[in-house]
N, C-alpha and C positions, 0 to 999 in steps of 0.2 A: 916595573921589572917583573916580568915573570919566571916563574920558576920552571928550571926543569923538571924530568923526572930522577934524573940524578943528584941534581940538589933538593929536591925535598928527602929523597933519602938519605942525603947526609945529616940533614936540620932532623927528621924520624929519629936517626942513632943519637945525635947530640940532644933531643930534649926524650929521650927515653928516660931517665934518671930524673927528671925535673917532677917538683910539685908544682900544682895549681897556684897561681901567685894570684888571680883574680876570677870571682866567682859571678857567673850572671845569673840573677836569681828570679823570681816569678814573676816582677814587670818587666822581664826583657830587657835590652839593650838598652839605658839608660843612659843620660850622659854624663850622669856620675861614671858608670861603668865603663864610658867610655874613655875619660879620663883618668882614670886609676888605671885603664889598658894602654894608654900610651903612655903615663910615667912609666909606667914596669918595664915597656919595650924602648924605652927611653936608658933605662936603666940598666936591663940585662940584654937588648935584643931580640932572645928568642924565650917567648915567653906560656907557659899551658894555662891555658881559661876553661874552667869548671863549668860548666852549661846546667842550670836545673828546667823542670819544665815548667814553661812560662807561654804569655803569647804566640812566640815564633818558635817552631821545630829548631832541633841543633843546630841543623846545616846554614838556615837561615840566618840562625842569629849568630853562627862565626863567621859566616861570610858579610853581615851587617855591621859586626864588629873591625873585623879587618879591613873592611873599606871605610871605616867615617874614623880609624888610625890612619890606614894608609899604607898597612901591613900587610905581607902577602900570608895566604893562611896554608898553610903546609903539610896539615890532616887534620882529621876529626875522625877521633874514635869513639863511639860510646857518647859519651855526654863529655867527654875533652877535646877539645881545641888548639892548636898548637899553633902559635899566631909569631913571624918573624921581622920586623924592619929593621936593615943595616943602619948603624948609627953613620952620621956625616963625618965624625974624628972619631980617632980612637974606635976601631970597627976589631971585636976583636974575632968573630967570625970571616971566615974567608972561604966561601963556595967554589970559587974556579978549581 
């Protein structure tokens, strides 16, 4: 599913307020860290991943990240990441 440009500015306003809940640190995309990003997005949905600098540029490794979840990734600012997948039940985000 891809994202509009209207729903990623809704998921923009709703994870403005949010802290980083998973940090990708100097080996990069690991799949520890890949793991600990799909619990979280398991867990809250829509979730911010802290990027430090490692192997891959930011852009790389949120877009590395959001695809080996299966999240759609919904910006990157800076060195954050703002990574979204609807849960199957119990969704409680609602883009339309």
């Amino acid at each position: 599913m891809a994202l509009t440009g209207k729903q990623r500015r809704k998921l923009r306003a709703m994870g403005h307020h949010l802290s980083p809940l998973v940090q990708v640190g100097q080996k990069g995309v690991t799949p520890e860290v890949v793991s600990a990003a799909a619990q979280a997005l398991e867990d809250h949905e829509l979730i911010k991943v802290k990027i430090a600098e490692g192997p891959e540029d930011r852009g790389e490794a949120a877009e590395k990240l959001a695809r080996q979840t299966g999240a759609e990734l919904a910006q990157v600012l800076g060195r954050t990441a703002l990574l979204f997948k609807k849960r199957e039940k119990d969704s409680k985000i609602e883009l339309d």
